[in-house]
C-alpha positions in Angstrom: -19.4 -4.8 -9.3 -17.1 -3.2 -7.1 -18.2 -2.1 -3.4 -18.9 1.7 -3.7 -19.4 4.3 -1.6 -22.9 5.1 -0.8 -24.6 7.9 0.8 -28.4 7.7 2.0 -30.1 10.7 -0.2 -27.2 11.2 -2.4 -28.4 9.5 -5.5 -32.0 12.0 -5.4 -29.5 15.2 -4.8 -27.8 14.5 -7.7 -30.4 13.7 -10.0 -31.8 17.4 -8.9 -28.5 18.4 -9.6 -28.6 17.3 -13.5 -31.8 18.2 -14.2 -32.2 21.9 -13.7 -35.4 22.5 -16.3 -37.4 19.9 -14.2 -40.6 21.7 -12.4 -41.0 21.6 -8.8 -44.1 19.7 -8.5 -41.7 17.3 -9.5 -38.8 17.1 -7.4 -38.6 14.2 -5.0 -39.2 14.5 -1.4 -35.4 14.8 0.5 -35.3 11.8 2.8 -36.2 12.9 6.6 -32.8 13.3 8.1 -31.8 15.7 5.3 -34.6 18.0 5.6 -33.8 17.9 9.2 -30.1 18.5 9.3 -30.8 21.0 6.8 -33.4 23.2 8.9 -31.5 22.8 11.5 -28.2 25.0 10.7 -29.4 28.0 11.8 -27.7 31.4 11.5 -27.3 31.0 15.4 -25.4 27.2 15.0 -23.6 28.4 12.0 -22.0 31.0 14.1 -21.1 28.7 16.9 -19.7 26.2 14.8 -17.3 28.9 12.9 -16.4 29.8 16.2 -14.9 26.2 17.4 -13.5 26.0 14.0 -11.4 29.0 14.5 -10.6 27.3 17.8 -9.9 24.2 16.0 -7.9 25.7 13.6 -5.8 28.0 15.9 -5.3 24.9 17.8 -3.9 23.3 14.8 -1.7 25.4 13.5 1.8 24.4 15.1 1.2 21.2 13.9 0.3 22.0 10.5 3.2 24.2 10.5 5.7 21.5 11.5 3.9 19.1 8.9 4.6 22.0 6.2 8.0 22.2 7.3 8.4 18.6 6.5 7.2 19.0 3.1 9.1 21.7 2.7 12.7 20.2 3.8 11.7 16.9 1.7 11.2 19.0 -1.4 15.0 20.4 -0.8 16.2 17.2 -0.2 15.3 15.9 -3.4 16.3 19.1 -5.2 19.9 19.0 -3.5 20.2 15.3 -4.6 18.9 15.9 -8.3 22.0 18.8 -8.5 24.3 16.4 -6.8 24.6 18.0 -3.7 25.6 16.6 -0.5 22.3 15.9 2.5 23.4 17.3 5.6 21.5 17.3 8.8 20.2 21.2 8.2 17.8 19.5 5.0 15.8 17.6 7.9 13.7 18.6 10.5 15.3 17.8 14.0 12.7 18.3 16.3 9.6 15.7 17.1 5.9 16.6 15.7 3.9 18.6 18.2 1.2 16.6 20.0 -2.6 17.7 19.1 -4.4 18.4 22.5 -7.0 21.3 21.7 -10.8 20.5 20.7 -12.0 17.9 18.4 -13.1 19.3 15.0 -16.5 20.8 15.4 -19.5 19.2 13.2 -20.7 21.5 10.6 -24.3 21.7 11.1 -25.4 22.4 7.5 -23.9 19.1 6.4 -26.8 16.6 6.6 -26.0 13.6 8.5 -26.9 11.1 6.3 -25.8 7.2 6.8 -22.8 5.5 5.0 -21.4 2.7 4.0 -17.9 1.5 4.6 -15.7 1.1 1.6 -15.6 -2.7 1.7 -11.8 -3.9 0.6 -11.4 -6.8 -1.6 -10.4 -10.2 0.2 -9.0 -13.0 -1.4 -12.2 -14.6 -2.4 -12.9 -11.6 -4.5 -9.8 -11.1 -6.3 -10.1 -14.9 -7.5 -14.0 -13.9 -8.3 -12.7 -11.1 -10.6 -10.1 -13.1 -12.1 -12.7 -15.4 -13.1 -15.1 -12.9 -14.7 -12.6 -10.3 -16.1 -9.7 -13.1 -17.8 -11.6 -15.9 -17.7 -8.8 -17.5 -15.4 -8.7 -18.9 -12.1 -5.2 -18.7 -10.3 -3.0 -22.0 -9.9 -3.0 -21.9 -6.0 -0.2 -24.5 -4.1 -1.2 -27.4 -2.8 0.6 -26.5 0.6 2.1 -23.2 2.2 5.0 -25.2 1.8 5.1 -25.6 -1.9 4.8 -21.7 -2.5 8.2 -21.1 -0.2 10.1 -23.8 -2.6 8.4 -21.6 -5.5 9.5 -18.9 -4.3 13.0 -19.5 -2.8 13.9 -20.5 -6.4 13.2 -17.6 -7.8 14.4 -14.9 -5.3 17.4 -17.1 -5.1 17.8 -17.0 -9.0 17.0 -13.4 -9.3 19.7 -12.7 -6.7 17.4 -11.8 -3.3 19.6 -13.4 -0.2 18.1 -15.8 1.8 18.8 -13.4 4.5 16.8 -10.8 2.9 13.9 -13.0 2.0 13.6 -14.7 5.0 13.9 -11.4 7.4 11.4 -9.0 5.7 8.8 -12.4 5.9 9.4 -12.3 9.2 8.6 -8.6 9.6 6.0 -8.1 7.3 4.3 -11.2 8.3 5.2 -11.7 11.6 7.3 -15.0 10.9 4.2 -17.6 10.3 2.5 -16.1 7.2 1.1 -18.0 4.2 0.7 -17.3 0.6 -2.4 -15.9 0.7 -2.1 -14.0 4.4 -4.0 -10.9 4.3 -3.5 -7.8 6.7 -5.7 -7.8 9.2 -7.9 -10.9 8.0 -7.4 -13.4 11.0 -10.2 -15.9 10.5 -14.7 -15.9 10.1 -15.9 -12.7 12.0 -12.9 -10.3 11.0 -12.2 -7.8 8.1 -8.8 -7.2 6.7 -7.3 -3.7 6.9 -6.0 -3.6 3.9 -5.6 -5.7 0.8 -1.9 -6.5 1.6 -1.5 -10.1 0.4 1.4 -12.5 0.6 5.1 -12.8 2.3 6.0 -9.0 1.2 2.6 -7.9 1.9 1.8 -6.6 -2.0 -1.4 -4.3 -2.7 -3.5 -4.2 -4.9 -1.7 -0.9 -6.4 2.2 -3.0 -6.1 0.6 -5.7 -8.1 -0.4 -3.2 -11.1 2.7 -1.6 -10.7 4.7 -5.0 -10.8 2.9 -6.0 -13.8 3.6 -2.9 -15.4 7.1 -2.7 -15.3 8.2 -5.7 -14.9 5.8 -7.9 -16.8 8.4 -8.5 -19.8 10.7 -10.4 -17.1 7.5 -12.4 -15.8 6.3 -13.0 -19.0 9.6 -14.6 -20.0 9.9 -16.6 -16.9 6.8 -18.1 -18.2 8.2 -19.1 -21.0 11.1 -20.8 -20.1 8.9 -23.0 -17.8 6.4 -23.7 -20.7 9.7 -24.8 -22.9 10.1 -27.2 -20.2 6.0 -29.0 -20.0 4.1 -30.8 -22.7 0.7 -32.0 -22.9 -2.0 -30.7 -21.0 0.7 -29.1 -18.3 1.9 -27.1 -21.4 -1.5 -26.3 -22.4 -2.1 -24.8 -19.0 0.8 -23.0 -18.8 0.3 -21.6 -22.5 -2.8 -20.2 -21.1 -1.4 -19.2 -18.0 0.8 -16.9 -20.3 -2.0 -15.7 -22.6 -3.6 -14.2 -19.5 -0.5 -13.0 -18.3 0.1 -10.9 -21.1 -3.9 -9.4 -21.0 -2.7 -8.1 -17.8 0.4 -6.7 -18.8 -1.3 -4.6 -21.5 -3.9 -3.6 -19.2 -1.5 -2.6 -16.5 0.3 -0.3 -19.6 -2.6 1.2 -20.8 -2.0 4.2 -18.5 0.7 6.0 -17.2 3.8 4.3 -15.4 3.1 6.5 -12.0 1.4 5.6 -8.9 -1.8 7.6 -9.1 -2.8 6.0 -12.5 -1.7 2.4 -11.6 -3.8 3.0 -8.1 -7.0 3.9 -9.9 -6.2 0.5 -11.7 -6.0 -1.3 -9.0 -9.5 -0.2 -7.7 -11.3 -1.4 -10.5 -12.5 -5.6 -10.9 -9.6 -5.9 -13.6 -7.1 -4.4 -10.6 -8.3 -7.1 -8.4 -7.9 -9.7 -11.0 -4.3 -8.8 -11.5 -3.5 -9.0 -7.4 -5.7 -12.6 -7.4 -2.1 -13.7 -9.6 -0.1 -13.2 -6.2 -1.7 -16.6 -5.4 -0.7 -18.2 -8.6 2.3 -20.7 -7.8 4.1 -19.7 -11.1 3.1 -15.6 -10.9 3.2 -15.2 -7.8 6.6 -15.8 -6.8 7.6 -13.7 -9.3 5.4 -10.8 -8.2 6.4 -11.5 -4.3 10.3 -11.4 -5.3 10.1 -8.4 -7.4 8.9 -6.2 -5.0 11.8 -6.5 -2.9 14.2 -6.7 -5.7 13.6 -3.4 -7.5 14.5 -1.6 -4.3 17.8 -3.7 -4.4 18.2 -2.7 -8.0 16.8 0.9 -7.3 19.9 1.3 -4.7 22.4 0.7 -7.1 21.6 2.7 -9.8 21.7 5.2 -7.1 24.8 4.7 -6.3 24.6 2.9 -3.1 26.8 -0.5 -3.8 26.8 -2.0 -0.6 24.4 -4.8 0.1 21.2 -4.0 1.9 20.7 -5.3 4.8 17.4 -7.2 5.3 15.9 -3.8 7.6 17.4 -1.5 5.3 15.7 -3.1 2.5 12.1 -3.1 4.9 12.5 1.0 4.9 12.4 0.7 1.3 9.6 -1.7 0.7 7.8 -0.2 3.6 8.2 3.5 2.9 9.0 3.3 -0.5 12.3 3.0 -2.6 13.0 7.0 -2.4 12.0 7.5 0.7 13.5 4.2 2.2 17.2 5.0 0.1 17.0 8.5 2.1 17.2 6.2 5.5 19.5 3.8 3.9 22.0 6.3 2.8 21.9 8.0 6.1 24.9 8.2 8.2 24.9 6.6 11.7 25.4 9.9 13.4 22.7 11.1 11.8 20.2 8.5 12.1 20.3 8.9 15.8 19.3 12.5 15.8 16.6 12.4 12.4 13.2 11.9 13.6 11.4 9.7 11.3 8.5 12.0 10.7 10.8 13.3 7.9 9.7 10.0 5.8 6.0 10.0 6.0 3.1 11.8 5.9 1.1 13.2 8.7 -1.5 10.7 8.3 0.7 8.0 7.5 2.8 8.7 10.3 0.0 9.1 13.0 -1.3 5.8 11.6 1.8 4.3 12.7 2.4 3.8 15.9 5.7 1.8 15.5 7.4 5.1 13.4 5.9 7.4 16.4 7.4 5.6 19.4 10.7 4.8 17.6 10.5 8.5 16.6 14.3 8.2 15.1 15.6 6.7 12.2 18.2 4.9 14.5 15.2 3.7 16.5 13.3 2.7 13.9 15.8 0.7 12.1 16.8 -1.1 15.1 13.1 -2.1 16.0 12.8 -3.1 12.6 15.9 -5.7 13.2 14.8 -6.7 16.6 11.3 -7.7 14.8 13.1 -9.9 12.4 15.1 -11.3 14.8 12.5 -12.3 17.1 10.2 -13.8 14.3 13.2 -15.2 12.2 12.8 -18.4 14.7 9.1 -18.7 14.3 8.2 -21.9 12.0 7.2 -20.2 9.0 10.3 -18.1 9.1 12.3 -21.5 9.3 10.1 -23.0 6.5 11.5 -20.7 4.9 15.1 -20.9 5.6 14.8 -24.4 4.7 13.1 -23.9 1.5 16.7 -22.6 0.6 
C-alpha cells in the first residue's frame, strides 16, 4: 500500500467522529498527549496566542500583498494574451518580494501535538514493485547507462530534439553525470530523495501520467514499429511490452486531461507503476524526449517560430510550458528589469534559492546557460554528445 500520512490519535478521533449514537461508557480513552494539549489551551493561552497571530499576521501582510499582486498581474497577462493583446512591462510586477523578518508563526495551543509521520516518496525500487503488482510487468532496464543515451539519442534525434537541446537541459537538470534512473536527491544508502524526479529531464511521477496521457498514441505506435521489426521470443516481449503499455494509457485517460486529476494519479500504486516505465529502454526514451518536445511544440503553436535555445527550453520544462513561453517571448530589455517572482509561486519561489538570487529573468536565464555550460563537459554530458 502506499505510505500514508499518519497522525498518533487520529484514527480513535475519527471513529468518535462517525459514531455519534455510541454511549460514553464507551468512548476510548484519548491518548496522553491529546488530553494534555487539550487541557492545556486555556482561555489565558488562547488569548496570547491570538495576540502573536495578529502580530504575525500584521507582520505578513506586505508580503502577502505583493504575492497577491503577482497573482493578480499573472491573471492579466493571460487575459491580455487570450484577446491578443500586446505584454508590456506595466502587466508585471517590477519590484523584488519583500523579505519576511517579523515573528515566527505562533503555535496554537488547542491543537494537540500529536506525532507524525513523514510522507515517504516513492524511489525507484518502489515504482518497479508497483509495476510488478498493479501490470504484472517489470520494466526492461539497460544493461549500461550507456545503452539508454544511444536509446534515447535516437529518438529525440528522430522526433526532432537538437543534440544541443538534449544534451544542455541533461546537463542542467542533472548536473552533467546523471543516469537513467538518477533520482533528485537520492545520492546513495543513508539518503532520501527529495522528490520523485527520475531520469535525464528529471520527470515526476505527475509528468509521467501526463505523458502517457497525451501522448501515449505516439508511444504506443513507436512500439509498434519496433515489434514489426523482432520475432520470436524478442517479439513476444515486446508484444507484451505494448499490451501493458496500452493498460497504462487507459488508465492515465480515465480522468480528466488537467494537472490536478493526473497528480492524484500519480499518487496512487498504479501512478507509480506508470513512472517505473521511465526505466524501460524502449518507454522510457520516449517518455524522457517528450517532455522536452511538447514545450518545443507548445512554442510554435504559439507562435514563437524561432528555435529554442537549450535554457529557454529549461524555463519551460522547469517552470512549465506557459509560464516558461512568458520568459521565452520576453524581450531582452525587459528581461533585465522583470524579477522572476512573476513566474512562480510564493512557495515555489522561496523554495528556490537559484530564482531568488538571480531575481531577474535576465539573471536567471543566464545562470541557467552558465550551468549548462559548465556541466556540458562533464562525462555524462559527453556520453551524451557522443551518443549522437
Amino acid at each position: 500500500m502506499p505510505p500514508q500520512m499518519i497522525r498518533l490519535g487520529l484514527a480513535t478521533l475519527a471513529l468518535v467522529a462517525g459514531a455519534p449514537h455510541a454511549v460514553a461508557m464507551d468512548m476510548p480513552v484519548l491518548p496522553e498527549s491529546v488530553a494534555n494539549a487539550m487541557a492545556q489551551a486555556s482561555p489565558e493561552a488562547m488569548a496570547e496566542y491570538r495576540r502573536k497571530l495578529g502580530e504575525y499576521e500584521e507582520a505578513q501582510a506586505p508580503i502577502v500583498a505583493y504575492w497577491n499582486s503577482v497573482a493578480e498581474k499573472r491573471r492579466g497577462r493571460n487575459a491580455k494574451r487570450r484577446a491578443g493583446q500586446q505584454i508590456t512591462l506595466d502587466d508585471y510586477v517590477l519590484t523584488q518580494p519583500p523579505v519576511y523578518r517579523g515573528p515566527p508563526r505562533p503555535v496554537d495551543p488547542s491543537v494537540p501535538e500529536v506525532e507524525r509521520v513523514r510522507k515517504r516518496l516513492p524511489m525507484v525500487p518502489d515504482l518497479i514493485q508497483a509495476a510488478a503488482e498493479q501490470f504484472q510487468f517489470t520494466p526492461q532496464r539497460p544493461a549500461t547507462d550507456a545503452d539508454f543515451k544511444r536509446a534515447y539519442a535516437k529518438v529525440a534525434s528522430a522526433l526532432g530534439l537538437t543534440r544541443e537541446q538534449a544534451v544542455r537541459v541533461y546537463s542542467f537538470e542533472t548536473g552533467g553525470n546523471g543516469n537513467y534512473d538518477m533520482q533528485s536527491g537520492y545520492r546513495g544508502p543513508g539518503t532520501r530523495p527529495i522528490s520523485t524526479a527520475i531520469g535525464y529531464n528529471q520527470l515526476l511521477t505527475t509528468n509521467s501520467v501526463e505523458l502517457f496521457a497525451e501522448q501515449g498514441d505516439a508511444i504506443l505506435r513507436a512500439l509498434h514499429e519496433k515489434a514489426a521489426t523482432l520475432s520470436g521470443p524478442a517479439r513476444k516481449a515486446m508484444d507484451g511490452k505494448i499490451a501493458v503499455a496500452k493498460r497504462m494509457v487507459a488508465f492515465a485517460r480515465s480522468v480528466p486531461d488537467t494537472w490536478s486529476e493526473h497528480e492524484k494519479l500519480a499518487d496512487t500504486e498504479k501512478g507509480w507503476a506508470l513512472h517505473a516505465m521511465v526505466l524501460d529502454i524502449d518507454v522510457g526514451p520516449h517518455l524522457q524526449t517528450h517532455k522536452l518536445l511538447t514545450s518545443v511544440i507548445f512554442a510554435r503553436q504559439k507562435g514563437y517560430t524561432k528555435p529554442l535555445t537549450a535554457a529557454e527550453l529549461e524555463m519551460m520544462n522547469l517552470t512549465g510550458d506557459g509560464t516558461g513561453l512568458d520568459m521565452v517571448t520576453m524581450p531582452q530589455a525587459m528581461r533585465l528589469q522583470v524579477p522572476t517572482a512573476n513566474f512562480f509561486q510564493r512557495g515555489g519561489y522561496e523554495r528556490n534559492p537559484v530564482a531568488s538570487r538571480n531575481n531577474t529573468v535576465a539573471k536567471l536565464l543566464a545562470i541557467t546557460d552558465e550551468r549548462m555550460d559548465v556541466n556540458s563537459a562533464k562525462p555524462g554530458a559527453q556520453e551524451l554528445a557522443a551518443a549522437f
